[in-house]
mmCIF file as Biopython writes it, N, C-alpha, C and O atoms, coordinates in Angstrom:
data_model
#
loop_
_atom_site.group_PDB
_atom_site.id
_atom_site.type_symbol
_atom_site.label_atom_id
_atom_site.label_alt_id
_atom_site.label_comp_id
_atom_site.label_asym_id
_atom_site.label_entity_id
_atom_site.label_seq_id
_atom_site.pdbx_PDB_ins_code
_atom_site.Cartn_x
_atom_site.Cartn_y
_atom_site.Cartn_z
_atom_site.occupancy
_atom_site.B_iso_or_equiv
_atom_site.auth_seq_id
_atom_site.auth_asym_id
_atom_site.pdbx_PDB_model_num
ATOM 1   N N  . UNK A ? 1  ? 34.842 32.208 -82.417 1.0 0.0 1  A 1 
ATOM 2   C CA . UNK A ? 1  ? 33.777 32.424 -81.465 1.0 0.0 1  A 1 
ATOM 3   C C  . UNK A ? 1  ? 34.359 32.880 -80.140 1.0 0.0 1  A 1 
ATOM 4   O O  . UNK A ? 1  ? 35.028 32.139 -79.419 1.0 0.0 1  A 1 
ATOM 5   N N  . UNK A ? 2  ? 34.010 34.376 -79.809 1.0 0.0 2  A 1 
ATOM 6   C CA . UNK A ? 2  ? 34.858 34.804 -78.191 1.0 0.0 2  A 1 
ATOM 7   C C  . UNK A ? 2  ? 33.801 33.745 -77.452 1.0 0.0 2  A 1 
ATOM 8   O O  . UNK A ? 2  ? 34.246 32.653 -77.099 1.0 0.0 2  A 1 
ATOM 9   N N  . UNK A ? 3  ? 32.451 34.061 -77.229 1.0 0.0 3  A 1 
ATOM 10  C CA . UNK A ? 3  ? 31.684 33.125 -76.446 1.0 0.0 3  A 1 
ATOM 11  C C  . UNK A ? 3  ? 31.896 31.674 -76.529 1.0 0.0 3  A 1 
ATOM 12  O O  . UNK A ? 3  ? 30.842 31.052 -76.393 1.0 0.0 3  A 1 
ATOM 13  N N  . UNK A ? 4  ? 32.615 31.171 -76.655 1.0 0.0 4  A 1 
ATOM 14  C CA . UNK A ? 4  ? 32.857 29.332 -76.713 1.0 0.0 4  A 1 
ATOM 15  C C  . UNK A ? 4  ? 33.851 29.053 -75.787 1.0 0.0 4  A 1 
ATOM 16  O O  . UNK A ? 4  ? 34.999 29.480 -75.911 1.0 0.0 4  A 1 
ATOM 17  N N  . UNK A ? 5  ? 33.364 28.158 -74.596 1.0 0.0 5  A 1 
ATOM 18  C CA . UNK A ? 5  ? 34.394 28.081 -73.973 1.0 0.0 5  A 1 
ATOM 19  C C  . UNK A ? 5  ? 34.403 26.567 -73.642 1.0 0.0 5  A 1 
ATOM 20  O O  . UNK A ? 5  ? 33.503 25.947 -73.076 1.0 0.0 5  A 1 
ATOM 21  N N  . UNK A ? 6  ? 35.474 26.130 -74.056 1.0 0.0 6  A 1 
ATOM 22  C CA . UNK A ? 6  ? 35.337 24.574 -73.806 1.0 0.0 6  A 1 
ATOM 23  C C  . UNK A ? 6  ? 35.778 24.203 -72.382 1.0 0.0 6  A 1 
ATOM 24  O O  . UNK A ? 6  ? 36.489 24.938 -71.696 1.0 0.0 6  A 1 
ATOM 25  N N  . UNK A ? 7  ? 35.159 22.640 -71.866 1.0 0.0 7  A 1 
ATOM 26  C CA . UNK A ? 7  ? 35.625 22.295 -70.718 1.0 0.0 7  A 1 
ATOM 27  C C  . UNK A ? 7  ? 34.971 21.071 -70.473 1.0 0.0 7  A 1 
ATOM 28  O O  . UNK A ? 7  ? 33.788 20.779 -70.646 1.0 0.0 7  A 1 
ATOM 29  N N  . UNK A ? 8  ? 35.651 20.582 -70.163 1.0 0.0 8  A 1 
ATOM 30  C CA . UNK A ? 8  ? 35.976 18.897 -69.496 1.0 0.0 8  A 1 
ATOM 31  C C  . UNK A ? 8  ? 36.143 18.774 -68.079 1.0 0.0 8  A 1 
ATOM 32  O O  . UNK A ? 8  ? 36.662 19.595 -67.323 1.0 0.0 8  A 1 
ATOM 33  N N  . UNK A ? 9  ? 35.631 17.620 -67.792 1.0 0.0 9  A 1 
ATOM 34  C CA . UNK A ? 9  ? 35.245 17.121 -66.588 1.0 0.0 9  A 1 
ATOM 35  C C  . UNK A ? 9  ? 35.111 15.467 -66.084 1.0 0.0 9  A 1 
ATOM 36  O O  . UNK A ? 9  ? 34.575 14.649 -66.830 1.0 0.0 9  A 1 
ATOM 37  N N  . UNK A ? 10 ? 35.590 15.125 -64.906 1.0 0.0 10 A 1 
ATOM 38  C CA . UNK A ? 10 ? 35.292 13.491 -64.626 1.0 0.0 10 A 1 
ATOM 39  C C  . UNK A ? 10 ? 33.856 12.881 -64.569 1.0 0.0 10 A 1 
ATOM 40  O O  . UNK A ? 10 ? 33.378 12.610 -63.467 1.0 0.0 10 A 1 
ATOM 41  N N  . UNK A ? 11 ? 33.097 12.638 -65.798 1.0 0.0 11 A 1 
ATOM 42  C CA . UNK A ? 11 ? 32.073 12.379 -65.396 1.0 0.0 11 A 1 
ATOM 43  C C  . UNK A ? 11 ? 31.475 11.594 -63.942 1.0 0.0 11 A 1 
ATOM 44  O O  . UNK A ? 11 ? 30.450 11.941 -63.354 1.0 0.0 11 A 1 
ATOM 45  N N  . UNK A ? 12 ? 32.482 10.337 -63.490 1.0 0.0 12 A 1 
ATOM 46  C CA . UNK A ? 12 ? 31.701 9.960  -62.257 1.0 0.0 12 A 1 
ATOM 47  C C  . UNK A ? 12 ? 31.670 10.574 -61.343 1.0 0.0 12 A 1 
ATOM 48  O O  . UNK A ? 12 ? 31.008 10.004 -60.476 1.0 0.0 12 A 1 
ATOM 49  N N  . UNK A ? 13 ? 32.169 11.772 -60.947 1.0 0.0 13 A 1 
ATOM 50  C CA . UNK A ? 13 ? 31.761 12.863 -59.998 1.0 0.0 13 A 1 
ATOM 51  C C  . UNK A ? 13 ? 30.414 13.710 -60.293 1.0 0.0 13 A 1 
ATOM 52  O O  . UNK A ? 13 ? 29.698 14.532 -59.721 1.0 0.0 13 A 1 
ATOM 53  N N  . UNK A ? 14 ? 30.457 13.346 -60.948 1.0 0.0 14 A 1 
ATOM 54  C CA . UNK A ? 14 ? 29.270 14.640 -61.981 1.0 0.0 14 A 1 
ATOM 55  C C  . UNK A ? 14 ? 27.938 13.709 -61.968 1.0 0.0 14 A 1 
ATOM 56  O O  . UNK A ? 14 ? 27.002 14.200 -61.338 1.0 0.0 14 A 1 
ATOM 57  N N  . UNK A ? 15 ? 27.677 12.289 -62.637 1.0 0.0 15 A 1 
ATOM 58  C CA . UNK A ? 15 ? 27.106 11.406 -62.471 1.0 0.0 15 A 1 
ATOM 59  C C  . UNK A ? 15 ? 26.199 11.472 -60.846 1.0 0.0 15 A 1 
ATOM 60  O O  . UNK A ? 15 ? 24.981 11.640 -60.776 1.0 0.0 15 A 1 
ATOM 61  N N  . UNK A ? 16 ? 27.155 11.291 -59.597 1.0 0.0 16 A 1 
ATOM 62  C CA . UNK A ? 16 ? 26.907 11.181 -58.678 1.0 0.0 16 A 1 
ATOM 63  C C  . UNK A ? 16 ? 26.895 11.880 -57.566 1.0 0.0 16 A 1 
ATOM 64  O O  . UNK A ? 16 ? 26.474 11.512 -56.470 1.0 0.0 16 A 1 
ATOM 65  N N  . UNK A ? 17 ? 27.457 13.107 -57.916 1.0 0.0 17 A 1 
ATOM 66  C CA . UNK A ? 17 ? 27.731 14.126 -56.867 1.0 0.0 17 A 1 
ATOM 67  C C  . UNK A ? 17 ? 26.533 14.640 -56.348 1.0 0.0 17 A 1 
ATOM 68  O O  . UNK A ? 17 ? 25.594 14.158 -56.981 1.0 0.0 17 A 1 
ATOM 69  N N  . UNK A ? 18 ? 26.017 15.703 -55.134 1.0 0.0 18 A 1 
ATOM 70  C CA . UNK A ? 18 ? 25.135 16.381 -54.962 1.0 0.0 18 A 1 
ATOM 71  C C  . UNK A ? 18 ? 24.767 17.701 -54.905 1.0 0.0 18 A 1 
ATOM 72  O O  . UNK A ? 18 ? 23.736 18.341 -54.698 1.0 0.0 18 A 1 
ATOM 73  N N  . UNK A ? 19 ? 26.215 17.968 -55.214 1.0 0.0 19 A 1 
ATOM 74  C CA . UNK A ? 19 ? 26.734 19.573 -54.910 1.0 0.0 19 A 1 
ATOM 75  C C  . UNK A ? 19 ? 26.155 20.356 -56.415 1.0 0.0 19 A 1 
ATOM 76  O O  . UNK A ? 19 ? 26.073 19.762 -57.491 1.0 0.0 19 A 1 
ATOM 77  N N  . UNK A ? 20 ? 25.914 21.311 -56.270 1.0 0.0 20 A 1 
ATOM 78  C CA . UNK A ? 20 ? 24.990 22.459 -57.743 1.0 0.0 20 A 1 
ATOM 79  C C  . UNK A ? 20 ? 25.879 21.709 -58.617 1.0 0.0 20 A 1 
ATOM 80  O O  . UNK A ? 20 ? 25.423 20.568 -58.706 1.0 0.0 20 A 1 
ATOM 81  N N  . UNK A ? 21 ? 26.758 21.814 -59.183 1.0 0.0 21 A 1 
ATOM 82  C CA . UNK A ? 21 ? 27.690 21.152 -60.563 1.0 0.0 21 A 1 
ATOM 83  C C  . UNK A ? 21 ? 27.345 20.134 -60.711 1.0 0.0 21 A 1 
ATOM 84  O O  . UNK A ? 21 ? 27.401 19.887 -61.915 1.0 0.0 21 A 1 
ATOM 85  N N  . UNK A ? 22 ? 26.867 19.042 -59.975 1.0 0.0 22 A 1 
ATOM 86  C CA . UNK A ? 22 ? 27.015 18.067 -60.413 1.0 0.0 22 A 1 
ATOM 87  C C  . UNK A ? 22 ? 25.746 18.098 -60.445 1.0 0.0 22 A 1 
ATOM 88  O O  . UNK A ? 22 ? 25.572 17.514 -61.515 1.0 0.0 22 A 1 
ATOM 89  N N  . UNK A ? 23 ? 24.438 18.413 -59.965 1.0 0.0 23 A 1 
ATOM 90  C CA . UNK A ? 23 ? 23.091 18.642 -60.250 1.0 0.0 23 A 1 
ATOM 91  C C  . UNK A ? 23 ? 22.797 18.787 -61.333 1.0 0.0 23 A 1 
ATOM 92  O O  . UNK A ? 23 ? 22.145 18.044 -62.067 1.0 0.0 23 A 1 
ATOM 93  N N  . UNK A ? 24 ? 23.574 20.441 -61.658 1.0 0.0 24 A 1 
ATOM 94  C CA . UNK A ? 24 ? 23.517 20.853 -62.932 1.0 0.0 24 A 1 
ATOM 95  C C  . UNK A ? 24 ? 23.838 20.070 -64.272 1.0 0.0 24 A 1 
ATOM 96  O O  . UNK A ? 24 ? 23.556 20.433 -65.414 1.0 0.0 24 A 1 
ATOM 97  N N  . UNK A ? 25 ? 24.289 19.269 -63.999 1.0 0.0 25 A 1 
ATOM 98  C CA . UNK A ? 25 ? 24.951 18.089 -65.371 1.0 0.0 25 A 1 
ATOM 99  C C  . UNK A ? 25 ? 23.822 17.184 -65.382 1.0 0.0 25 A 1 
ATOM 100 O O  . UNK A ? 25 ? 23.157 16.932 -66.388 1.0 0.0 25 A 1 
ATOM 101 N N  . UNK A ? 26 ? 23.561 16.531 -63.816 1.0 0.0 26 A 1 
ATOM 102 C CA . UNK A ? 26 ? 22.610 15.480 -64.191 1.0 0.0 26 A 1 
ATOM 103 C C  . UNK A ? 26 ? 21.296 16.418 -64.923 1.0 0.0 26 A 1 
ATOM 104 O O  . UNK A ? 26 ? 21.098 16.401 -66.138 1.0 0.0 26 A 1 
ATOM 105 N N  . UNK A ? 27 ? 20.790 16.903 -64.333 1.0 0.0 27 A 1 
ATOM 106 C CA . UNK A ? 27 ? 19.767 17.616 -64.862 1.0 0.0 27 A 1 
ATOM 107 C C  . UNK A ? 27 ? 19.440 17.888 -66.519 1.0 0.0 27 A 1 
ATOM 108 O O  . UNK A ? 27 ? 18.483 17.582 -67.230 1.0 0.0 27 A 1 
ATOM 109 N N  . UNK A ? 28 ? 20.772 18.650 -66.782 1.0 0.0 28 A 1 
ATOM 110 C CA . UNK A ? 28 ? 21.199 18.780 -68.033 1.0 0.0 28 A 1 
ATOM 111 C C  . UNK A ? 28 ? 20.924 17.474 -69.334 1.0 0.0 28 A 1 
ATOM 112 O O  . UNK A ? 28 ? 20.263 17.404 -70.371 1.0 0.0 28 A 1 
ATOM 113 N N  . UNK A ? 29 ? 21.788 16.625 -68.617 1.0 0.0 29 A 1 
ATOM 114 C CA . UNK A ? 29 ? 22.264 15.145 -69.400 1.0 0.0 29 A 1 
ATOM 115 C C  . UNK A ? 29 ? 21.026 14.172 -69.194 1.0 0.0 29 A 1 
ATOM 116 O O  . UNK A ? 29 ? 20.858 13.176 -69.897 1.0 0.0 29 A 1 
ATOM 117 N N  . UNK A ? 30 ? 20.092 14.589 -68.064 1.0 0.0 30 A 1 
ATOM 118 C CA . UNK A ? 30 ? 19.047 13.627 -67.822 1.0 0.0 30 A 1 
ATOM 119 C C  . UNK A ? 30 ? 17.841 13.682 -67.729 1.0 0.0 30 A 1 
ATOM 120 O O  . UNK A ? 30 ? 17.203 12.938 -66.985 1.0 0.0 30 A 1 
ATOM 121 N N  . UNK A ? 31 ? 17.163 14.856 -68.705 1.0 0.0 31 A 1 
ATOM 122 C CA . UNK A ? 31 ? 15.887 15.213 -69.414 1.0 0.0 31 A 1 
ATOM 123 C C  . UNK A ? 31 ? 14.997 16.048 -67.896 1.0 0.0 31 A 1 
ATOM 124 O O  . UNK A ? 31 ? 13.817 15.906 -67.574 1.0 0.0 31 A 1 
ATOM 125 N N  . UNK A ? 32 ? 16.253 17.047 -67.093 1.0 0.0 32 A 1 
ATOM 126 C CA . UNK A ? 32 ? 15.511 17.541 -65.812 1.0 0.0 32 A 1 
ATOM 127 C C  . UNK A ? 32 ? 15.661 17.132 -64.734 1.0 0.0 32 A 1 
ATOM 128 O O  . UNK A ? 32 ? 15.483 17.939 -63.821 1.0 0.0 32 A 1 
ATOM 129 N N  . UNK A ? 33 ? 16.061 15.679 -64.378 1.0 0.0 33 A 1 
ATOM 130 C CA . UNK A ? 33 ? 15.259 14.745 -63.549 1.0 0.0 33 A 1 
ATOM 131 C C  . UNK A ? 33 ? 16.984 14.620 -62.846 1.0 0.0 33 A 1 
ATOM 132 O O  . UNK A ? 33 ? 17.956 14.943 -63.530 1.0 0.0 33 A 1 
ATOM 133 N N  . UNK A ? 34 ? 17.110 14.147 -61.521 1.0 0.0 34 A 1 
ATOM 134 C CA . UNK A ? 34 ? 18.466 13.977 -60.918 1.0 0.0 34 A 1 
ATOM 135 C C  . UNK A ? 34 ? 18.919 12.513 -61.454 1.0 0.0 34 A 1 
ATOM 136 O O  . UNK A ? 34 ? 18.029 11.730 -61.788 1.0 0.0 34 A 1 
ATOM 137 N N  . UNK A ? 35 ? 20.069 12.184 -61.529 1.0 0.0 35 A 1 
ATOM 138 C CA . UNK A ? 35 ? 20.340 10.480 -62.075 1.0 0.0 35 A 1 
ATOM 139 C C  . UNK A ? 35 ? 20.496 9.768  -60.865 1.0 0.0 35 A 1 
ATOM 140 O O  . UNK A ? 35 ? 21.347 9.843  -59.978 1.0 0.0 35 A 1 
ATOM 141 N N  . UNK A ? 36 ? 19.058 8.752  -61.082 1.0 0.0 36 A 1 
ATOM 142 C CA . UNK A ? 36 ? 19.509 7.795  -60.082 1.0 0.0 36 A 1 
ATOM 143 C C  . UNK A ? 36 ? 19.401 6.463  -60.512 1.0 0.0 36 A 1 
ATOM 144 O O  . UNK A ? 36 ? 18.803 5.567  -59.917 1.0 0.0 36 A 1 
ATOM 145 N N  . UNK A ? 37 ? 20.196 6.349  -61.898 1.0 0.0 37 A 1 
ATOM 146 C CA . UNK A ? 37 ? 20.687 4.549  -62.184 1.0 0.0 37 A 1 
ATOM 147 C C  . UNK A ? 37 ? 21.941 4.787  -62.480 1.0 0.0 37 A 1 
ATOM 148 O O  . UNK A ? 37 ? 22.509 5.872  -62.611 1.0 0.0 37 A 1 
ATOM 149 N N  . UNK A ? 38 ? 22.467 3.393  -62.606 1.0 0.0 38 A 1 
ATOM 150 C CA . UNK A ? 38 ? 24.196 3.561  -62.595 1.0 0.0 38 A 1 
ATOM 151 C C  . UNK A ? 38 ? 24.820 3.367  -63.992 1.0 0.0 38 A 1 
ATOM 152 O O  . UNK A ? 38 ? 25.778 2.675  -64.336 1.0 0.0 38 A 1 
ATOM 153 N N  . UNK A ? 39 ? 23.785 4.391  -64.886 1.0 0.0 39 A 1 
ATOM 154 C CA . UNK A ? 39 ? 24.281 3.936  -66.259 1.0 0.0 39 A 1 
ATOM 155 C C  . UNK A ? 39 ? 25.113 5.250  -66.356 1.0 0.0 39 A 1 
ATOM 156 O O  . UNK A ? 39 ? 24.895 6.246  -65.665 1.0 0.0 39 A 1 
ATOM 157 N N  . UNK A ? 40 ? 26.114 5.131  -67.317 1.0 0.0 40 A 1 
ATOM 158 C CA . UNK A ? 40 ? 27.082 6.219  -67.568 1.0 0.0 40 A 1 
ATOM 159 C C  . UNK A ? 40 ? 26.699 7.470  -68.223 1.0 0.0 40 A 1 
ATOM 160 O O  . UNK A ? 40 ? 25.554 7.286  -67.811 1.0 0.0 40 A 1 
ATOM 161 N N  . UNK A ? 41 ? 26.627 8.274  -68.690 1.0 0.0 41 A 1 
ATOM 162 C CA . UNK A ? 41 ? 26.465 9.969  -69.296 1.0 0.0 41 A 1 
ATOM 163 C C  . UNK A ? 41 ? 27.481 10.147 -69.618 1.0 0.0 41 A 1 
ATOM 164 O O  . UNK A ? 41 ? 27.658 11.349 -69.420 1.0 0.0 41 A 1 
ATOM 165 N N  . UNK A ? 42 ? 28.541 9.643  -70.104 1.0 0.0 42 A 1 
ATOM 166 C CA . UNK A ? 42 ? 29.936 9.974  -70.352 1.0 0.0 42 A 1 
ATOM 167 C C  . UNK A ? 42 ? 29.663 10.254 -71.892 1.0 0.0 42 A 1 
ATOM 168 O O  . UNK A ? 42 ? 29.407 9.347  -72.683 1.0 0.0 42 A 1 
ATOM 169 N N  . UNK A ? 43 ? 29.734 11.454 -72.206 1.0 0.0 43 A 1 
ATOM 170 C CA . UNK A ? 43 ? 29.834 11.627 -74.000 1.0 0.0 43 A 1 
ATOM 171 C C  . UNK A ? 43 ? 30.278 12.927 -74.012 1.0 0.0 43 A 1 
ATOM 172 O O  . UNK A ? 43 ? 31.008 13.383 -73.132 1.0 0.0 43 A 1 
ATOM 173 N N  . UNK A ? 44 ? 29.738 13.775 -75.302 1.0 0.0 44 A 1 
ATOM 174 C CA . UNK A ? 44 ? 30.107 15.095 -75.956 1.0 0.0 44 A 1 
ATOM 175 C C  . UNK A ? 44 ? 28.729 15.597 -75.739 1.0 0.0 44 A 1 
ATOM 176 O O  . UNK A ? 44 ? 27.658 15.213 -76.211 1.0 0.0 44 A 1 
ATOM 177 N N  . UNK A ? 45 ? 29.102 16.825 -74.668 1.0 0.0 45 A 1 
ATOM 178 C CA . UNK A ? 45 ? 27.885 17.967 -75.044 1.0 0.0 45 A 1 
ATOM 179 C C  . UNK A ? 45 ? 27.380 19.220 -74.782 1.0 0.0 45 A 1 
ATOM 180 O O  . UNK A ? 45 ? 27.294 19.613 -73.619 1.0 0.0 45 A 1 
ATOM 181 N N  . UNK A ? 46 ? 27.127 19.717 -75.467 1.0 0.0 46 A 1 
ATOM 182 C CA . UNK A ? 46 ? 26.992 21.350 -76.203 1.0 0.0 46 A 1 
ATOM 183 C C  . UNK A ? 46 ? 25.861 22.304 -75.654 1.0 0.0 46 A 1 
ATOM 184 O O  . UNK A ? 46 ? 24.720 22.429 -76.098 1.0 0.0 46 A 1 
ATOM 185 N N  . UNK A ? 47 ? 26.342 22.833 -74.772 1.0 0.0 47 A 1 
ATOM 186 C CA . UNK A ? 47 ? 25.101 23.783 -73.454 1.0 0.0 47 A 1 
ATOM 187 C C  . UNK A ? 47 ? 25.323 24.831 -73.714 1.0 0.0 47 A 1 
ATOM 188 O O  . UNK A ? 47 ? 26.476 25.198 -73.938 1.0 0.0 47 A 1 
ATOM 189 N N  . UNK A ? 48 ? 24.237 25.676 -73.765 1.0 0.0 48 A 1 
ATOM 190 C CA . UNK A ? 48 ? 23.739 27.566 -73.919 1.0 0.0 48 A 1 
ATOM 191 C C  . UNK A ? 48 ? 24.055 27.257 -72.108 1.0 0.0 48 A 1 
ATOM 192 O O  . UNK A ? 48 ? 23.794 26.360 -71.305 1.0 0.0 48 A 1 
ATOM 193 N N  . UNK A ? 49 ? 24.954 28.945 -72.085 1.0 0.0 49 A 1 
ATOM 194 C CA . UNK A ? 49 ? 24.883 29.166 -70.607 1.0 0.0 49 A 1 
ATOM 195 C C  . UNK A ? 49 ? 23.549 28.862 -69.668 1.0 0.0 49 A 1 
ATOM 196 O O  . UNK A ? 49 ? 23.564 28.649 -68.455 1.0 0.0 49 A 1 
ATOM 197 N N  . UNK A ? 50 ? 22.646 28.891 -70.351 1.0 0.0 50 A 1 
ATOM 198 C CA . UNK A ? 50 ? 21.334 28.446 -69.289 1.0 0.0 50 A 1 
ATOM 199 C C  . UNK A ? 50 ? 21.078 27.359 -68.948 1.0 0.0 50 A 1 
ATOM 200 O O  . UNK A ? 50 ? 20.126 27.086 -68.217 1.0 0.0 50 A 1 
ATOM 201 N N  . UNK A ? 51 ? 21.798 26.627 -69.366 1.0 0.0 51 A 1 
ATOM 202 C CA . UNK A ? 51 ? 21.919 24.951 -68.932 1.0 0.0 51 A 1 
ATOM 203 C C  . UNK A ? 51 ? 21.051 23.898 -70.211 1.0 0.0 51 A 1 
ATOM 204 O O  . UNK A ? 51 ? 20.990 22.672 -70.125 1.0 0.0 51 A 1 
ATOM 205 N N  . UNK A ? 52 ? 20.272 24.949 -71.664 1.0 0.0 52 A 1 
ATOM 206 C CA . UNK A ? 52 ? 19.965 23.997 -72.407 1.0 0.0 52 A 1 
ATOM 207 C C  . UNK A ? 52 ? 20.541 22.824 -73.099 1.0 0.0 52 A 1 
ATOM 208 O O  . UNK A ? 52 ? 21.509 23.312 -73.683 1.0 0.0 52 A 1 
ATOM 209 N N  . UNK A ? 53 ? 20.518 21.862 -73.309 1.0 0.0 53 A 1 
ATOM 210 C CA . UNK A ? 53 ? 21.294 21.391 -74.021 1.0 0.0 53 A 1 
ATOM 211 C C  . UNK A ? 53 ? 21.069 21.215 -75.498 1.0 0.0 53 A 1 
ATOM 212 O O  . UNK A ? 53 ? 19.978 20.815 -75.904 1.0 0.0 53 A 1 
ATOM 213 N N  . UNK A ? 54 ? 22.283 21.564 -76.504 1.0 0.0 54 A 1 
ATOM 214 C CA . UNK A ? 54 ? 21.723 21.737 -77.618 1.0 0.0 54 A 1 
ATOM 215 C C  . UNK A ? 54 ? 22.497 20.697 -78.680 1.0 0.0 54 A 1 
ATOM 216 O O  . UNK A ? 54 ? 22.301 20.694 -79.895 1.0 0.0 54 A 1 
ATOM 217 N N  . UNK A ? 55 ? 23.197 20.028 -78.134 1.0 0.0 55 A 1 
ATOM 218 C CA . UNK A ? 55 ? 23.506 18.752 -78.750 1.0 0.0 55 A 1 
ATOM 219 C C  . UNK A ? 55 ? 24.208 18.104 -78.099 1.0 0.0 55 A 1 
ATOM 220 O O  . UNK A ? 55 ? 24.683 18.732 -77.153 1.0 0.0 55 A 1 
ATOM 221 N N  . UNK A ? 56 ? 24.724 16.352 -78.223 1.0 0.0 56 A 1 
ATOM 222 C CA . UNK A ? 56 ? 25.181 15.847 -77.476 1.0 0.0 56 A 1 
ATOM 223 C C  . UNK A ? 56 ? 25.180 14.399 -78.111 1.0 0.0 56 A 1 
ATOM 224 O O  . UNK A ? 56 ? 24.271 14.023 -78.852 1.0 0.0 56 A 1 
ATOM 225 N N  . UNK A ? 57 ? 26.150 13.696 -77.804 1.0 0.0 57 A 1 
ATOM 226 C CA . UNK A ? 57 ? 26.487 12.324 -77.864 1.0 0.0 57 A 1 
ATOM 227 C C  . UNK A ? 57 ? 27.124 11.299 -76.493 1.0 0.0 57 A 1 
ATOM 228 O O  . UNK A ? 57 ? 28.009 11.306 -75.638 1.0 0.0 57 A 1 
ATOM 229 N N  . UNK A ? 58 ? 25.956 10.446 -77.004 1.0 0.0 58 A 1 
ATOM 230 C CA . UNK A ? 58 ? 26.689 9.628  -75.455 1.0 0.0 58 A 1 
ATOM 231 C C  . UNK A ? 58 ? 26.465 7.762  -76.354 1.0 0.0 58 A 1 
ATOM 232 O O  . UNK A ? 58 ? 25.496 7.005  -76.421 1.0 0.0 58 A 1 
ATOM 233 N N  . UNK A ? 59 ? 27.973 7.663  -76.915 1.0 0.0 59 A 1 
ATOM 234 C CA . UNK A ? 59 ? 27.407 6.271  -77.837 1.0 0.0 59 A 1 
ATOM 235 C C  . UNK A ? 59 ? 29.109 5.500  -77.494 1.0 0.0 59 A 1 
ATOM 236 O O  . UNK A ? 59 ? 30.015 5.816  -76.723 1.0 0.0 59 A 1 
ATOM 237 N N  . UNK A ? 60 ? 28.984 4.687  -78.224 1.0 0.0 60 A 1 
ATOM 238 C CA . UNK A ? 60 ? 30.189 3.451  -77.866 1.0 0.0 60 A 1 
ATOM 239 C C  . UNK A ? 60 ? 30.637 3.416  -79.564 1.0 0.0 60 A 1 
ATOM 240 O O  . UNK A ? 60 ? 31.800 3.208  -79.910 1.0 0.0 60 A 1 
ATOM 241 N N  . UNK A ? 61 ? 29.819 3.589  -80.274 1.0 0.0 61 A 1 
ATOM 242 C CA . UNK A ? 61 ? 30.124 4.420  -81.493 1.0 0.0 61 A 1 
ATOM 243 C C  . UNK A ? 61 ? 30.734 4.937  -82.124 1.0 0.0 61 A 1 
ATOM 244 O O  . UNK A ? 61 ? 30.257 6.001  -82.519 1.0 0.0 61 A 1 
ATOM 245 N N  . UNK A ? 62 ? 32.616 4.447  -82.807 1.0 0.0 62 A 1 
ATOM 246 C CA . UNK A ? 62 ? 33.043 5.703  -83.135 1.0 0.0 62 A 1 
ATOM 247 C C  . UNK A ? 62 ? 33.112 6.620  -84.135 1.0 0.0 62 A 1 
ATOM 248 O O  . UNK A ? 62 ? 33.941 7.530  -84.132 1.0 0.0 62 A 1 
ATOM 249 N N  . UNK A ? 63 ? 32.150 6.420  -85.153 1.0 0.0 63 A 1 
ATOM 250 C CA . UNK A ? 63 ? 31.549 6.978  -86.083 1.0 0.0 63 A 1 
ATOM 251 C C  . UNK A ? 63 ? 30.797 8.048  -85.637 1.0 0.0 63 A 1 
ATOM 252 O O  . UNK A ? 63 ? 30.895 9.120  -86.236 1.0 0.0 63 A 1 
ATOM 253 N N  . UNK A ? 64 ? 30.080 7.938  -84.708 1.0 0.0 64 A 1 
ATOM 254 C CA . UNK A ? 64 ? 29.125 9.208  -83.758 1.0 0.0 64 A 1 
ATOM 255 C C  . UNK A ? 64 ? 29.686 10.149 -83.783 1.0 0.0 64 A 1 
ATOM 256 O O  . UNK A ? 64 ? 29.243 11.146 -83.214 1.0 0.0 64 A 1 
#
């Protein structure tokens, strides 16, 4: 796949930040809406450049 580009990131910046990137994640990871509880989003997940999200795991799980 040329279009696949992987990338990783510290979620608690991302979680809490205010700056577009970190918007863009909460948004993403949090059904639209900005995150404002202090639960974690730390998992695996799979975004169309438009910010959909098209799969994802966020479990304690390691079978998931």
């Amino acid at each position: 796949m040329e279009s696949f580009v992987p990338a990783a990131d510290e979620v608690w910046r991302l979680q809490r930040g205010g700056d577009e990137e970190c918007l863009f994640f909460q948004r993403a990871v949090n059904g639209g809406k900005v995150i404002t509880d202090n639960r974690t989003r730390q998992g695996i997940y799979v975004m169309s450049p438009s910010g959909k999200t098209l799969a994802r795991v966020n479990s304690l799980d390691a079978e998931k």
